[in-house]
C-alpha positions, 0 to 999 in steps of 0.5 A: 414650656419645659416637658416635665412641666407639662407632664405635671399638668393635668392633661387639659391645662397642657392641650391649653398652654398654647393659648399663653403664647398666643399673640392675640393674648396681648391684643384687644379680644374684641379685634377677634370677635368682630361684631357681624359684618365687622373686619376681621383684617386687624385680626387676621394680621396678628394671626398672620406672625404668631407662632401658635397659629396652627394650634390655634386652628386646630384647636377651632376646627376640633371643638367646632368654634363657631365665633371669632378669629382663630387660626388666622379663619375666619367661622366662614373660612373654618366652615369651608376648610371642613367641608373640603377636608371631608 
């Protein structure tokens, strides 16, 4: 995405627009959202080449999600990456 582009956005849409690159975005969403006690391997495996993972990340840990796959983490991961971070 081109800078003016973004700058034409509402400042929203723009801290968004990551989710668009995302690599998950062309997978199944329920990969990322196993059920309790179910893998997360094929999801941490997408992660693992998407070049919006970071983001991905930081987006999860700055809006406290508490569900899914995000940056590669797991909600558990994520809750120890927090911890340590404090």
């Amino acid at each position: 995405m081109h800078e003016l582009q973004l700058v034409a956005m509402g400042h929203a849409e723009a801290e968004m627009a990551w989710q668009e690159r995302g690599l998950c975005a062309q997978t199944d969403p329920e990969a990322f959202f196993p059920e309790k006690g179910g893998s997360t391997r094929e999801a941490k495996k997408v992660c693992v080449g998407c070049e919006v993972r970071q983001e991905c990340l930081e987006y999860a840990l700055s809006n406290d999600e508490r569900f899914g796959i995000w940056g590669g983490l797991s909600e558990r991961e994520r809750r120890k990456l927090k911890k340590r971070a404090v």
